[in-house]
C-alpha positions as a printed NumPy array, in Angstrom:
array([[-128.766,  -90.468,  -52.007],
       [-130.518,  -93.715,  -53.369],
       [-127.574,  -95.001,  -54.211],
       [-126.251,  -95.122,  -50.794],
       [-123.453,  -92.187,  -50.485],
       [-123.8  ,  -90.225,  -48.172],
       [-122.66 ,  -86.6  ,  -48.834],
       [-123.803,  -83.272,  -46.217],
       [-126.796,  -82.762,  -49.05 ],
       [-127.924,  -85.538,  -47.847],
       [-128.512,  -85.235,  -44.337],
       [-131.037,  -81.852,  -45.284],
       [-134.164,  -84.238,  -43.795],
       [-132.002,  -84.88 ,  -40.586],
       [-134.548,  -85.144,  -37.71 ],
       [-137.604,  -84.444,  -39.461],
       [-140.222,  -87.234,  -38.802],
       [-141.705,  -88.243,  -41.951],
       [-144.981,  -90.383,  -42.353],
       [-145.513,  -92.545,  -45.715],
       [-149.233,  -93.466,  -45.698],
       [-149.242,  -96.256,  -47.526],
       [-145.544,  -97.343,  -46.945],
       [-145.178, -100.824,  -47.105],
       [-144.928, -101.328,  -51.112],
       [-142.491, -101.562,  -53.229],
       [-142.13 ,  -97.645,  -53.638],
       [-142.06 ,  -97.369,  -49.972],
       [-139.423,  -99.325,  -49.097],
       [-137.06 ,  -97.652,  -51.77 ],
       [-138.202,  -94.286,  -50.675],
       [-137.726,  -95.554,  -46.977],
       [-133.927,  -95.917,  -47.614],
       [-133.546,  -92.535,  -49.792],
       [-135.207,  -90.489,  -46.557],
       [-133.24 ,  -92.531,  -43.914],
       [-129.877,  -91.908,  -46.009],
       [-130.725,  -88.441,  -45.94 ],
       [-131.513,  -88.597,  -41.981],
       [-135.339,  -88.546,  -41.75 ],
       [-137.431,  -90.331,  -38.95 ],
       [-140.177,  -92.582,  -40.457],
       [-143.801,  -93.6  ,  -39.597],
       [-144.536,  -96.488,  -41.939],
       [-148.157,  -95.938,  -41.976],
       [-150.004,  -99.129,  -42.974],
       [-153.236, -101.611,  -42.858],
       [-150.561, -103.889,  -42.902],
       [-147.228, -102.596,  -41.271],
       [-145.734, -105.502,  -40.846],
       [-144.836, -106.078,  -44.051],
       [-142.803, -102.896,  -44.078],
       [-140.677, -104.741,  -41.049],
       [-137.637, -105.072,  -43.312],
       [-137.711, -101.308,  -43.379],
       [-136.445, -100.902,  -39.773],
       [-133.104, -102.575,  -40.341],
       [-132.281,  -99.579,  -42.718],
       [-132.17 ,  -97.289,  -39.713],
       [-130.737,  -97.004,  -36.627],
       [-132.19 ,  -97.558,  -33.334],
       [-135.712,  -95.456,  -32.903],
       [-135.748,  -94.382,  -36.172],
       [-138.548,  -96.301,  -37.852],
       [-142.04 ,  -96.234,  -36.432],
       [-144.869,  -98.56 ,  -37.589],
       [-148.454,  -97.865,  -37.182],
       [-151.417,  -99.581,  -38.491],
       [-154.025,  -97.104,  -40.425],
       [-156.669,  -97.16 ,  -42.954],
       [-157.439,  -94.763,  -45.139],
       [-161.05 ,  -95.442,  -45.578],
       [-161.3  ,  -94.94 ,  -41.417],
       [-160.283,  -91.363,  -41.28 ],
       [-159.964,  -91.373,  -37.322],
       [-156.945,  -93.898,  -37.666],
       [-155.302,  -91.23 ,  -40.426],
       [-155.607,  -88.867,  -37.783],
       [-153.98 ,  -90.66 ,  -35.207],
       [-151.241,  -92.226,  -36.931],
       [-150.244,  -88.452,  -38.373],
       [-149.573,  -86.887,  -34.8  ],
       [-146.594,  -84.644,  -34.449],
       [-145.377,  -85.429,  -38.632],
       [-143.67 ,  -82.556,  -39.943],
       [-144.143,  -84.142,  -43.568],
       [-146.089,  -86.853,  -44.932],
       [-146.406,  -88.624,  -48.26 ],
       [-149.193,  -90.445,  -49.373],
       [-148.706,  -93.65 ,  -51.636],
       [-151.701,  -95.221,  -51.587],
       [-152.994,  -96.185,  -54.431],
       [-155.379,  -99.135,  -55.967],
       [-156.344, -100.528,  -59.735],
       [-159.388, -102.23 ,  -58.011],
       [-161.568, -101.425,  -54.906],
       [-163.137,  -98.159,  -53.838],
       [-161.136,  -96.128,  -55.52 ],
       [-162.791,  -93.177,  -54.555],
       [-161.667,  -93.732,  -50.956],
       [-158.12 ,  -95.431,  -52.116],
       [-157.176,  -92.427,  -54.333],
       [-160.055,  -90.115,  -55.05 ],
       [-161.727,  -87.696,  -53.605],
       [-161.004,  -89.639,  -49.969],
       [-157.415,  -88.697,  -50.323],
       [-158.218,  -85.066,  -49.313],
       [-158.859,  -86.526,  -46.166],
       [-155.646,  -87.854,  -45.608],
       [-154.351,  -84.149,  -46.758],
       [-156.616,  -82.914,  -44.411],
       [-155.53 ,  -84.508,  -41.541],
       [-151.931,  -83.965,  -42.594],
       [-152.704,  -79.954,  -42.798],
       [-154.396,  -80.056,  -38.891],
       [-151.479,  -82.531,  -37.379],
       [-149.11 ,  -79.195,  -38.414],
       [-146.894,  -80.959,  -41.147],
       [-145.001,  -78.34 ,  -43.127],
       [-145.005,  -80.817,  -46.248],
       [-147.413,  -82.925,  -48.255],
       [-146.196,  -85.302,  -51.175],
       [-149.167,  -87.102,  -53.11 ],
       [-147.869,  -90.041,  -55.154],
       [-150.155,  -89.787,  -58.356],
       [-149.673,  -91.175,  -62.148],
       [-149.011,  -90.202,  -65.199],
       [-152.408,  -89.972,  -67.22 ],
       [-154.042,  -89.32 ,  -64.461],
       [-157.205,  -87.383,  -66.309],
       [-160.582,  -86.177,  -64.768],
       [-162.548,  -87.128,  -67.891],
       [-161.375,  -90.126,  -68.156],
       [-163.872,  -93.168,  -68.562],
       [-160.48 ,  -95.525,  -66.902],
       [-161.627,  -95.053,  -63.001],
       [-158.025,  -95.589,  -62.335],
       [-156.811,  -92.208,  -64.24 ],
       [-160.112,  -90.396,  -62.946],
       [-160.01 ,  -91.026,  -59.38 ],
       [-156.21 ,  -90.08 ,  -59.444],
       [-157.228,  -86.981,  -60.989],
       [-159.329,  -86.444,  -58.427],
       [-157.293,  -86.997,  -55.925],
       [-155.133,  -84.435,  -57.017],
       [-157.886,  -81.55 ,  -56.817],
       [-158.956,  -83.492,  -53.638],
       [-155.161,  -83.331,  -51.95 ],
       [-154.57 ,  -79.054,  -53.149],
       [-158.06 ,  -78.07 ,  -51.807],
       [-156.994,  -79.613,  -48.23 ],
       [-153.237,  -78.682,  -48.862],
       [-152.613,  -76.133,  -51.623],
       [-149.039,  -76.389,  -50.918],
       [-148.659,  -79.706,  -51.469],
       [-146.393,  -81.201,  -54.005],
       [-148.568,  -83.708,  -56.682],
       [-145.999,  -86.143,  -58.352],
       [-146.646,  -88.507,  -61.633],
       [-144.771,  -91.22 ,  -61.956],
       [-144.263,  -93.677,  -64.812],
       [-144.05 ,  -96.831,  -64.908],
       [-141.368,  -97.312,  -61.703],
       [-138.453,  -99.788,  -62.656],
       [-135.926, -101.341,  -60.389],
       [-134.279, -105.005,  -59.309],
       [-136.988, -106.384,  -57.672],
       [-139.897, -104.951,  -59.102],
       [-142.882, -106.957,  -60.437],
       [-142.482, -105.305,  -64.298],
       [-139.616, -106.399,  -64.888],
       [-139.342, -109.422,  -63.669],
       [-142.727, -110.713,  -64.726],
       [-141.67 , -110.033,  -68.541],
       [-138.08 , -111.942,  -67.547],
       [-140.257, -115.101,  -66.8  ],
       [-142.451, -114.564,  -69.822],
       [-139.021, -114.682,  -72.43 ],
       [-138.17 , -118.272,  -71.64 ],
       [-141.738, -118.999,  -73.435],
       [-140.843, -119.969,  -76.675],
       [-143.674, -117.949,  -78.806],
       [-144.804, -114.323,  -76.659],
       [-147.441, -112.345,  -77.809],
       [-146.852, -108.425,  -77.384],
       [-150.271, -106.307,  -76.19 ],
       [-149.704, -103.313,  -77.971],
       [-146.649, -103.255,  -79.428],
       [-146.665,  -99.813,  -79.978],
       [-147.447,  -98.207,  -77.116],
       [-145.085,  -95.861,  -75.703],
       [-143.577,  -95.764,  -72.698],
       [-141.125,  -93.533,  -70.076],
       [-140.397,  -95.789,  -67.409],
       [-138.883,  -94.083,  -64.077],
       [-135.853,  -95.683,  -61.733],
       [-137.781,  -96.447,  -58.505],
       [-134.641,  -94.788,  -56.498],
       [-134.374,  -91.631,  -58.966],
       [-137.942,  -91.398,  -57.784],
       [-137.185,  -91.678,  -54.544],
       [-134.8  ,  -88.618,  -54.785],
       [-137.263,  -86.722,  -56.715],
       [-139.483,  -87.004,  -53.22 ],
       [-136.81 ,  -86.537,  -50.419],
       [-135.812,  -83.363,  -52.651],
       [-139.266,  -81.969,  -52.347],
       [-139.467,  -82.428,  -48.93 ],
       [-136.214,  -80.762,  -48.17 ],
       [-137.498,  -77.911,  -50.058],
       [-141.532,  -78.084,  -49.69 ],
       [-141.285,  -73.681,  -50.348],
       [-139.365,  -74.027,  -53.847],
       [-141.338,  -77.403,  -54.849],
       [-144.562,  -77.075,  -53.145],
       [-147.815,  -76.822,  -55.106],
       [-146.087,  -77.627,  -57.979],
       [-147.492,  -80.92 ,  -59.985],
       [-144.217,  -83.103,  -61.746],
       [-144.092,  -85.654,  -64.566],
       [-141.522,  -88.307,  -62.885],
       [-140.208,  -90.307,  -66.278],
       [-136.833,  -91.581,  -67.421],
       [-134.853,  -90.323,  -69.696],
       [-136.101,  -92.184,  -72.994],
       [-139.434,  -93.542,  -74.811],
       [-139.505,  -97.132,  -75.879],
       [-142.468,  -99.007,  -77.013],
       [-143.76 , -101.642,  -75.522],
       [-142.151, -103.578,  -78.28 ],
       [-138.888, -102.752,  -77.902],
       [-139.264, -103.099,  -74.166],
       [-139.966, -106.868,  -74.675],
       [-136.702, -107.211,  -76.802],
       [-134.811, -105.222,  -74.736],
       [-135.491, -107.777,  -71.555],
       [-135.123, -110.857,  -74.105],
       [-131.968, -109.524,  -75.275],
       [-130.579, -109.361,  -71.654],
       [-132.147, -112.412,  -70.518],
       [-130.078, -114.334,  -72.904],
       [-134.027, -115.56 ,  -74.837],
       [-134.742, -115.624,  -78.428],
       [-138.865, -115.834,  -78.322],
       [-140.422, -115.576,  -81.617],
       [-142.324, -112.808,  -81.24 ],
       [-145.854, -111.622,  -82.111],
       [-147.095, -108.297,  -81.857],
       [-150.624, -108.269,  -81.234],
       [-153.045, -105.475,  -83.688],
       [-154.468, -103.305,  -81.137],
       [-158.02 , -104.878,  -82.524],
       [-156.913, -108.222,  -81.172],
       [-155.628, -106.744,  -77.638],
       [-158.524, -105.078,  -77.267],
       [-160.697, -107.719,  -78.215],
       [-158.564, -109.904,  -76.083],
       [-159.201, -107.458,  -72.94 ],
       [-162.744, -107.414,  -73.225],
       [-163.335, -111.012,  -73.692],
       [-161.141, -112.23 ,  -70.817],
       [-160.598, -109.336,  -68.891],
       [-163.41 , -110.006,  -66.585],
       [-162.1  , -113.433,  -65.45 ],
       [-159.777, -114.019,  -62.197],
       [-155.999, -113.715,  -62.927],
       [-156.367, -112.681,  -66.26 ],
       [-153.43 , -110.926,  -67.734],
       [-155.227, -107.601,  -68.862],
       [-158.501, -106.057,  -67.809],
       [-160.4  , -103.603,  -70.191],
       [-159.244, -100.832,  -68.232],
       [-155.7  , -102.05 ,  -68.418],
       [-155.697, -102.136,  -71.854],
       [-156.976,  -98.717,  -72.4  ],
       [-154.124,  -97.319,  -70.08 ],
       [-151.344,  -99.776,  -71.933],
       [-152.955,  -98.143,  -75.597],
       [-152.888,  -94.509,  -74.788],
       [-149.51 ,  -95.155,  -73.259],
       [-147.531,  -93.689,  -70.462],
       [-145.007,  -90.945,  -70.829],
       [-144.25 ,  -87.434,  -70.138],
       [-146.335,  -84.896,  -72.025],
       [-144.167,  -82.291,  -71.563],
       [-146.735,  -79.867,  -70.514],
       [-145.302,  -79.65 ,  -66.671],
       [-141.831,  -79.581,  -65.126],
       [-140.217,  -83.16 ,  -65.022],
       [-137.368,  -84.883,  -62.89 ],
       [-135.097,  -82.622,  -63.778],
       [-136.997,  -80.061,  -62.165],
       [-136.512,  -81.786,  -58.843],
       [-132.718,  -81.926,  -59.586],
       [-132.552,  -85.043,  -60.367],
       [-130.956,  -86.768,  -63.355],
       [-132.934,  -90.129,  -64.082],
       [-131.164,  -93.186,  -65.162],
       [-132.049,  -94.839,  -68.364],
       [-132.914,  -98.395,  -67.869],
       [-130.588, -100.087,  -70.442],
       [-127.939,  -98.999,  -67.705],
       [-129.03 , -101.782,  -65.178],
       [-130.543, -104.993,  -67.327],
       [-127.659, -106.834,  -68.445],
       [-127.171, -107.42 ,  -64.531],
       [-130.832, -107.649,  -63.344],
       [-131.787, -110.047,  -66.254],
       [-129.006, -112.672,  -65.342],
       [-131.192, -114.638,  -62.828],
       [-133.804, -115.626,  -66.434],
       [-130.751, -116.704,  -68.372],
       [-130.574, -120.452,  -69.754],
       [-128.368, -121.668,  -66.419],
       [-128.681, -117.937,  -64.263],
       [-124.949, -116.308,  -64.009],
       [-123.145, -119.659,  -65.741],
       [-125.142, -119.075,  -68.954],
       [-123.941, -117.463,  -71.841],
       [-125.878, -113.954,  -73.272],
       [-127.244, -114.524,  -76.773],
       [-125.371, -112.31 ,  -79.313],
       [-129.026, -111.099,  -80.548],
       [-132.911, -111.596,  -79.65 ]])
């Protein structure tokens, strides 16, 4: 389990060598300690590995593997997947060739799962993803999908939401933007399912326990409640401690906003960013969720009051505001 128990279910990946293609992010290292709790060898498989290093003092001795690859060379793929019995590819990109990142070059990385012999194939996707989408982000994950089942039909396509946890850079980037005294909200009423990174992470070790009940299935990974993006803001100001005066943006003005500055370095929402944020990011409903995977997700209300201490007026010594 996630959550670091460690019960006889959870030793159902014991032995089986396990390659995360695209491993060193913040996904990977959270599913890195779900598969390790549950027994699994790992092959971190990254352009850069060593930032995956912290990953090897989860296991024991042997049990972590790091090899360099890149998915846009297709001979290093091949290499780095030699002997798997299950893979799961993470990679993904909001800028670059995203074709190669998480298109139609993903079937490649399928591919060379499929000839290395692995008996299991986990593609990371998103929710939205959508082939006629004018976002490249939601095409080319859409494609990727088709891509990864042509190469592996039996593969298992997941769609997270948004992925939540402690250190996370969602979270914690609206916990530094509370202490401003005025915060504008980009669509305020956008809707939103966010996920528990680790409840996630179960979701994935469960499918590749059971790749014959699971696989070529396609899940919606989302928590167990829609806020807007609104109420998401207040929710993180409330548990910070902060009392911002707040102002919810029209969606005229966000989008305006988007297109105007959106183009310039380090600015805080691209075009394409907004169109995702707008048509918002939850579970349609129309394919089996995370209870499907028997897993049942964690709302996030459960964990803020604790994570949002550090943004506090004076960190653990403050004192919470009654109301934000």
């Amino acid at each position: 389990m996630a959550n670091g128990e460690t019960t006889d279910r959870t030793r159902d990946l014991d032995g089986m060598l396990v390659a995360l293609v695209g491993g060193s992010g913040f996904f990977g290292t959270h599913l890195a300690q779900e598969l390790l709790s549950r027994g699994a060898r790992l092959r971190i498989c990254s352009r850069h590995p060593e930032r995956a290093f912290r990953v090897k003092t989860l296991g024991g001795l042997g049990q972590v593997q790091m090899v360099g690859t890149d998915v846009t060379r297709p001979e290093t793929v091949a290499k780095a997947l030699t002997g798997v019995d299950a893979v799961v590819n993470l990679v993904g990109a909001f800028a670059g060739n995203l074709d190669v990142l998480q298109g139609t070059g993903v079937g490649r990385v399928a591919q060379a799962a499929k000839d290395a012999g692995a008996t299991a194939f986990v593609h990371i996707s998103a929710l939205g993803a959508d082939a006629s989408s004018d976002v490249p982000y939601a095409r080319t994950k859409a494609e990727g999908e088709a891509a990864v089942l042509a190469a592996f039909p039996t593969a298992t396509i997941m769609r997270p939401s948004i992925l939540f946890a402690e250190d996370d850079n969602f979270l914690n980037m609206f916990g530094g933007l509370v202490k401003l005294p005025v915060l504008p909200v980009f669509g305020p009423d956008a809707k939103l399912q966010p996920v528990f990174v680790d409840d996630a992470a179960e979701a994935v070790g469960n499918a590749l326990a059971h790749p014959r009940i699971h696989g070529g299935k396609t899940f919606e990974l989302a928590g167990p409640e829609v806020v807007t993006m609104g109420q998401l803001n207040r929710m993180i100001a409330k548990a910070a401690g902060r009392s911002p005066v707040w102002l919810d943006l029209p969606d005229a003005v966000s989008g305006a906003f988007a297109t105007l500055t959106g183009w310039l370095p380090g600015a805080p929402m691209s075009t394409s960013q907004w169109k995702l944020l707008k048509a918002g990011n939850f579970a349609t409903g129309t394919l089996p969720g995370i209870d499907a995977l028997g897993v049942s997700p964690r709302p996030l209300g459960l964990f803020l009051d604790r994570w949002m201490t550090r943004y506090r007026k004076f960190g653990r010594f403050g004192v919470k505001a009654k109301s934000a």
